[in-house]
TIFIFI-116353 format. One record per residue (C-alpha): residue number from 1; x, y, z. Coordinates in steps of 0.05 Angstrom, whole numbers, plus 5000, padded with zeros to 4 digits. Layout:
BEGIN
+------+------+------+------+
| resi |    X |    Y |    Z |
+------+------+------+------+
|  NUM |    X |    Y |    Z |
...
+------+------+------+------+
// end
This chain:
BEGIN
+------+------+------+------+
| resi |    X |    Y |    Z |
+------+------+------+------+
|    1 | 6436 | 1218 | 4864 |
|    2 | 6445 | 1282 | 4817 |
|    3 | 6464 | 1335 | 4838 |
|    4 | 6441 | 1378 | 4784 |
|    5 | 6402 | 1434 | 4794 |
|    6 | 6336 | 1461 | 4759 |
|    7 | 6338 | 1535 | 4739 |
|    8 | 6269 | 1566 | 4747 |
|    9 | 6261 | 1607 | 4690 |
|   10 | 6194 | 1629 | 4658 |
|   11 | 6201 | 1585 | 4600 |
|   12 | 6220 | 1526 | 4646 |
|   13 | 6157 | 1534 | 4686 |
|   14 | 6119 | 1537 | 4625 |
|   15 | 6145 | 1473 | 4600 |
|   16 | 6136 | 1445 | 4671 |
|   17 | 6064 | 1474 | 4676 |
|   18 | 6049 | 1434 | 4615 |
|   19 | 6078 | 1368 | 4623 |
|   20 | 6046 | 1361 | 4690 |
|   21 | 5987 | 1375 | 4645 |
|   22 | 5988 | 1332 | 4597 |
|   23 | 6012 | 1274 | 4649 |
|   24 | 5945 | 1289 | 4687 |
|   25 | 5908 | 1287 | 4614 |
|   26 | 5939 | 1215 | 4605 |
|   27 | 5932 | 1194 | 4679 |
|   28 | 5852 | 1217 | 4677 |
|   29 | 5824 | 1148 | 4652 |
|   30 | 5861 | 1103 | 4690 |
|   31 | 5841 | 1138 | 4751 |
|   32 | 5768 | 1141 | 4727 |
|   33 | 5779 | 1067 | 4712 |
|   34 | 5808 | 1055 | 4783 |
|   35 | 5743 | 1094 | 4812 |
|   36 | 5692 | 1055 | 4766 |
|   37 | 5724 | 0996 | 4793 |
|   38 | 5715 | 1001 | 4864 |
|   39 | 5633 | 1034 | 4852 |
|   40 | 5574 | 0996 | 4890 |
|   41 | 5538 | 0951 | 4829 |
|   42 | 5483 | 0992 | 4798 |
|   43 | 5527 | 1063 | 4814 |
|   44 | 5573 | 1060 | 4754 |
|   45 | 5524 | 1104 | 4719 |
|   46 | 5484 | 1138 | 4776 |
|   47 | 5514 | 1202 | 4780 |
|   48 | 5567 | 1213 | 4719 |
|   49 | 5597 | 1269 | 4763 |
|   50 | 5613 | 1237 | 4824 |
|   51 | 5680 | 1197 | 4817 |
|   52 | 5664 | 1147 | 4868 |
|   53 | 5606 | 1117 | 4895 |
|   54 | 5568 | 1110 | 4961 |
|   55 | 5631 | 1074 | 4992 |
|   56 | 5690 | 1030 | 4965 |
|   57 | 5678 | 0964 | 4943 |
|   58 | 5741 | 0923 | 4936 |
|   59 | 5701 | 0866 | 4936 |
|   60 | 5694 | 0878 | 4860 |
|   61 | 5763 | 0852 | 4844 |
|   62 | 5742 | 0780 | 4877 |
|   63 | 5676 | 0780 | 4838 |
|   64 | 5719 | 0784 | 4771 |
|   65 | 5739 | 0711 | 4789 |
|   66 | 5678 | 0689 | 4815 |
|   67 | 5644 | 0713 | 4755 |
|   68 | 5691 | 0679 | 4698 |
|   69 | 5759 | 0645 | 4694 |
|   70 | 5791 | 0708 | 4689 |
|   71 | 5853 | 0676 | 4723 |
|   72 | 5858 | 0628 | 4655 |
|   73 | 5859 | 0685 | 4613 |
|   74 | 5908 | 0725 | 4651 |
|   75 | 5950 | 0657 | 4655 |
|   76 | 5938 | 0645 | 4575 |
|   77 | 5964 | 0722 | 4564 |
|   78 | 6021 | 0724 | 4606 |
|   79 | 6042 | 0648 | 4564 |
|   80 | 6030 | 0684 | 4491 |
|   81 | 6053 | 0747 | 4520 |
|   82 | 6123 | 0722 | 4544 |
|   83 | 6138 | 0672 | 4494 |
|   84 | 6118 | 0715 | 4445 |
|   85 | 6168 | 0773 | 4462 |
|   86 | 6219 | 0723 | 4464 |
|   87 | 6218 | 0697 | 4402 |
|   88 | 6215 | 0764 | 4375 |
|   89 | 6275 | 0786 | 4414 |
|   90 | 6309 | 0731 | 4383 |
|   91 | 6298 | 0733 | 4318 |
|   92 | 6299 | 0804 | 4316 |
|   93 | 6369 | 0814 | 4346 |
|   94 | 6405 | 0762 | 4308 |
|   95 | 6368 | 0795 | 4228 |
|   96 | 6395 | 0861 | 4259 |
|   97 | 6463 | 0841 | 4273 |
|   98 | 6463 | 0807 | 4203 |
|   99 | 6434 | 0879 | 4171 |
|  100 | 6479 | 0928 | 4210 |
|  101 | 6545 | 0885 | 4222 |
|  102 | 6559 | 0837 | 4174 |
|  103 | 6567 | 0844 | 4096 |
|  104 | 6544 | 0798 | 4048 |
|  105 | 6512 | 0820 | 3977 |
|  106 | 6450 | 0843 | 3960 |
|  107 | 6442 | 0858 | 4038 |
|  108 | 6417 | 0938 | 4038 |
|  109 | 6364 | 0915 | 3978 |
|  110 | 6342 | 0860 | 4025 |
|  111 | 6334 | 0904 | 4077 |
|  112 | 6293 | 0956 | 4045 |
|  113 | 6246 | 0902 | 4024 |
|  114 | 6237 | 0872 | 4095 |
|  115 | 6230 | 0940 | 4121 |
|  116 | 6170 | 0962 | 4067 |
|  117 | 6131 | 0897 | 4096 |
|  118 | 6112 | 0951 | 4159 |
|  119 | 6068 | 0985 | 4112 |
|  120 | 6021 | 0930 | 4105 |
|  121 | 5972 | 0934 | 4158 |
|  122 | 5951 | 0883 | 4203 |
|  123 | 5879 | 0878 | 4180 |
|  124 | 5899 | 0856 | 4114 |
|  125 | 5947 | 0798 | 4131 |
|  126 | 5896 | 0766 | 4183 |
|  127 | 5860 | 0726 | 4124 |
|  128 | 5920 | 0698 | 4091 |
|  129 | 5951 | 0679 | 4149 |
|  130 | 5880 | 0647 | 4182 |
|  131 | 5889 | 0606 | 4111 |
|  132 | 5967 | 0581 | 4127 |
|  133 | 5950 | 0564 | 4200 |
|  134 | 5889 | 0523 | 4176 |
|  135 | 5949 | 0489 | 4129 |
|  136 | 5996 | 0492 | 4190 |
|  137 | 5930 | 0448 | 4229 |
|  138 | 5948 | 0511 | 4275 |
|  139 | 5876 | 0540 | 4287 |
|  140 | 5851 | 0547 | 4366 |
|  141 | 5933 | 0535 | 4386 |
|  142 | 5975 | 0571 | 4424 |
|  143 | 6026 | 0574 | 4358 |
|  144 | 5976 | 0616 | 4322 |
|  145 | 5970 | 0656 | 4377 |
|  146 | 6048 | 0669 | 4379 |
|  147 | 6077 | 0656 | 4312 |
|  148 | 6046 | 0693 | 4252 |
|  149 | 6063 | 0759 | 4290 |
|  150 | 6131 | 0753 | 4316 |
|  151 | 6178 | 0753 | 4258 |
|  152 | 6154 | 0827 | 4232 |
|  153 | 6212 | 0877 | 4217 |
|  154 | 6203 | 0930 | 4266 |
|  155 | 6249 | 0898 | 4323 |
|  156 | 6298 | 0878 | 4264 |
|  157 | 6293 | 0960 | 4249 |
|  158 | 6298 | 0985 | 4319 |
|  159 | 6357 | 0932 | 4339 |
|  160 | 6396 | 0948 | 4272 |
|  161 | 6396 | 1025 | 4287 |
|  162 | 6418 | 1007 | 4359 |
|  163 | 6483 | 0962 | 4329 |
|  164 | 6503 | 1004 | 4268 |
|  165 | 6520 | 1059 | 4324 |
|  166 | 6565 | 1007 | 4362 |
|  167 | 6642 | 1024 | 4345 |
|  168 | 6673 | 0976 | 4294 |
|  169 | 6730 | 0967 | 4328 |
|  170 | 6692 | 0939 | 4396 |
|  171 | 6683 | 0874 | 4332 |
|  172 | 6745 | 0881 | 4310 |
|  173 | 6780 | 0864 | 4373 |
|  174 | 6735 | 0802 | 4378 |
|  175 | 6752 | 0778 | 4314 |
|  176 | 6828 | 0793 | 4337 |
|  177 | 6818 | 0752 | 4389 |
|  178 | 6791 | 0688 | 4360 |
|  179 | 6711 | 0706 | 4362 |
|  180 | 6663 | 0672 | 4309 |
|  181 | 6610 | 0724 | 4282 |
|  182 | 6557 | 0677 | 4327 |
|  183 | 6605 | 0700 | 4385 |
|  184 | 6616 | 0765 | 4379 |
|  185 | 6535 | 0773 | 4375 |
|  186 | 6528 | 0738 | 4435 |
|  187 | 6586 | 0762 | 4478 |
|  188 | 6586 | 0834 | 4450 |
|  189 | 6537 | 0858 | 4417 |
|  190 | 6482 | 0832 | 4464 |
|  191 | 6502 | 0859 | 4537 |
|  192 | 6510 | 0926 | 4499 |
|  193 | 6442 | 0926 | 4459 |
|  194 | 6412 | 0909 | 4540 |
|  195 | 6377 | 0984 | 4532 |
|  196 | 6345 | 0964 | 4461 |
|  197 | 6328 | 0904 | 4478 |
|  198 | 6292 | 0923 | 4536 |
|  199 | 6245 | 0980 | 4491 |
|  200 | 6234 | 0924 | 4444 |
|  201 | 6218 | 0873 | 4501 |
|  202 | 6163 | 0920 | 4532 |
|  203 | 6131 | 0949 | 4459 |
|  204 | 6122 | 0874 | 4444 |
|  205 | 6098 | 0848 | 4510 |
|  206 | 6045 | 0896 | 4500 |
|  207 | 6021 | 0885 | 4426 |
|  208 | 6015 | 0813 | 4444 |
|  209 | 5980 | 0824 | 4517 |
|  210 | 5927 | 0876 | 4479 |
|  211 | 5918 | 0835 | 4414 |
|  212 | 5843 | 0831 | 4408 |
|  213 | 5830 | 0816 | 4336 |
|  214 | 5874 | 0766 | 4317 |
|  215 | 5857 | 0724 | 4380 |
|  216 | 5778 | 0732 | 4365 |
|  217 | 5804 | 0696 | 4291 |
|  218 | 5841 | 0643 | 4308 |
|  219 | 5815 | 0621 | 4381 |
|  220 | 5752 | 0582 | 4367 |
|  221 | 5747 | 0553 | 4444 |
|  222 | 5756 | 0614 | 4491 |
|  223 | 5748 | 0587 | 4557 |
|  224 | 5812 | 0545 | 4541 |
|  225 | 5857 | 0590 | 4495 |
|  226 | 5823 | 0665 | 4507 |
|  227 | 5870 | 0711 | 4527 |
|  228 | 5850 | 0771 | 4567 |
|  229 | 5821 | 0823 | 4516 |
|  230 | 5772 | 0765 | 4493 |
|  231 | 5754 | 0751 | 4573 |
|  232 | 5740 | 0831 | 4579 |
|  233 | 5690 | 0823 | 4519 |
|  234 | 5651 | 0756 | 4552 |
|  235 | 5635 | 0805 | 4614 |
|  236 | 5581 | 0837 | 4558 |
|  237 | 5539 | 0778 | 4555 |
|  238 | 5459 | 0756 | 4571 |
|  239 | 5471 | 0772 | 4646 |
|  240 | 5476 | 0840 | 4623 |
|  241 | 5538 | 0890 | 4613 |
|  242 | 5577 | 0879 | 4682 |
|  243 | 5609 | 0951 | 4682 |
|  244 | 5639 | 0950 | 4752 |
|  245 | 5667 | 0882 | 4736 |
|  246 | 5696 | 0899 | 4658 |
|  247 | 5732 | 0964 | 4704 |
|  248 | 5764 | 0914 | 4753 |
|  249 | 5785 | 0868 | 4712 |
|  250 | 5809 | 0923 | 4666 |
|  251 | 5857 | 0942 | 4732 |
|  252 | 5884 | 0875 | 4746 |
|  253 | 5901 | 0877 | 4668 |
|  254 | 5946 | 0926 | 4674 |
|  255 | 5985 | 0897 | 4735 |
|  256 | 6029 | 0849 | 4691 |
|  257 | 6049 | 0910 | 4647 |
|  258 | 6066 | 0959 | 4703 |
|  259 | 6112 | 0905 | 4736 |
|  260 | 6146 | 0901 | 4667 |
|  261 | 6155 | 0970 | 4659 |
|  262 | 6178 | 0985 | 4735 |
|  263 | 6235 | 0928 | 4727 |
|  264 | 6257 | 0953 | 4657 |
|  265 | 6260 | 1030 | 4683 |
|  266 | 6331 | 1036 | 4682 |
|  267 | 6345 | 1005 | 4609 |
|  268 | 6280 | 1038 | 4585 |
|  269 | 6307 | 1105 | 4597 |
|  270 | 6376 | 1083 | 4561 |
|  271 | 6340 | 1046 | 4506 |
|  272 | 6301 | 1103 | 4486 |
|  273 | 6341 | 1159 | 4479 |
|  274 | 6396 | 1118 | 4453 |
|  275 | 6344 | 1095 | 4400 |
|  276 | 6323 | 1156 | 4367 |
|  277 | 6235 | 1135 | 4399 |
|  278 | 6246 | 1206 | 4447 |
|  279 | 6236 | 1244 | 4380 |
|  280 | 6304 | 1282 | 4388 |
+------+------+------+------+
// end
């Protein structure tokens, strides 16, 4: 436990005063998601002032599964979700270590090319890469679902900033004693990069658990493949717009990321402030 004191100073409870702030701003819709969710049918839009209804009705949460196969989608997005981050963790980690620790020619030039591709906006690649998964025969799959996105350079940029800061001589004493390159990533390199590798872990958990667009291009059958952005989207349908049901399942959505992000914590912490995302 630290044992570190606060000072109250003026300027520290103004900087206090306005965190708590702005945490409350950000907190606001998720707890008038969390209220919409438990509403009576019919009261999501009675009274736009009142924050709950006429009583709680958990029952709403059950009605999500009664309603659609909401547990297929959640099961199809956790699948995408986790294989997903761990290709990219892969491939990411071993084109860093080959960007920031080894030297070959022509490698810097390389690198600023791979790194310019993050200008390119998702938007535009979606119809050249619907063409090549159409070649691939990889349309309505869970590889086109995974693949197209998980070789892009930001995790190879993150993870490279993370190793290049990693004394030399921690790889020099590995090559000293008898270590391949392939070894020294994997029995060096790695356990340290733990804090990076968890940031990079929970950034692309959630691109791939919120990816709406690409998923609405490539799944053609959704009650077998649809993840759970396109289930949210099937409770607007001829029944009506379920509002009380879109807010509950909207909850249970974001159970899978808050368990990621409560077992990551610790390394999270690390990860960022080692990494330069705090801002500092």
């Amino acid at each position: 436990m630290s044992t570190d004191k606060i000072r109250w100073t003026p300027r520290s409870v103004v900087s206090h005063v306005l965190l708590a702030a702005v945490t409350l701003l950000f907190l606001a819709p998720v707890v008038y998601a969390v209220a919409t969710a438990l509403k009576p049918p019919g009261e999501t839009f009675a009274d736009p002032t009142a924050l709950t209804g006429s009583h709680l009705r958990w029952q709403n949460f059950a009605d999500v599964f009664d309603y659609l196969p909401f547990q297929r989608f959640i099961l199809n997005g956790l699948l995408v979700a986790v294989i997903g981050t761990l290709v990219v963790l892969t491939a990411s980690s071993l084109g860093a270590y080959a960007f920031a620790r080894l030297k070959w020619r022509g490698r810097d030039g390389l690198f600023l090319v791979f790194l310019a591709t993050l200008m390119v906006p998702q938007e535009v690649l979606v119809v050249p890469m619907f063409i090549l998964m159409q070649e691939f025969g990889w349309v309505n799959s869970y590889q086109a679902l995974i693949f197209p996105w998980a070789f892009t350079a930001f995790g190879t940029f993150l993870l490279r900033q993370f190793f290049r800061g990693i004394p030399y001589e921690l790889q020099e004493a590995a090559t000293l004693d008898g270590c391949s390159p392939l070894r020294t990533f994997r029995s060096v390199m790695l356990p340290i990069a733990r804090p990076a590798l968890s940031v990079l872990a929970v950034f692309t958990f959630i691109g791939y658990w919120n990816s709406f667009l690409w998923p609405l291009i490539i799944v053609n059958d959704v009650s077998a493949l649809g993840t759970v952005p396109l289930g949210l989207e099937l409770f607007f349908g001829q029944n009506g717009n379920q509002w009380h049901l879109v807010m509950a399942a909207s909850v249970i959505s974001l159970v899978p990321t808050l368990l990621l992000l409560i077992a990551l914590q610790k390394h999270l912490v690390k990860g960022i402030a080692a990494t330069g995302l705090a801002g500092r």
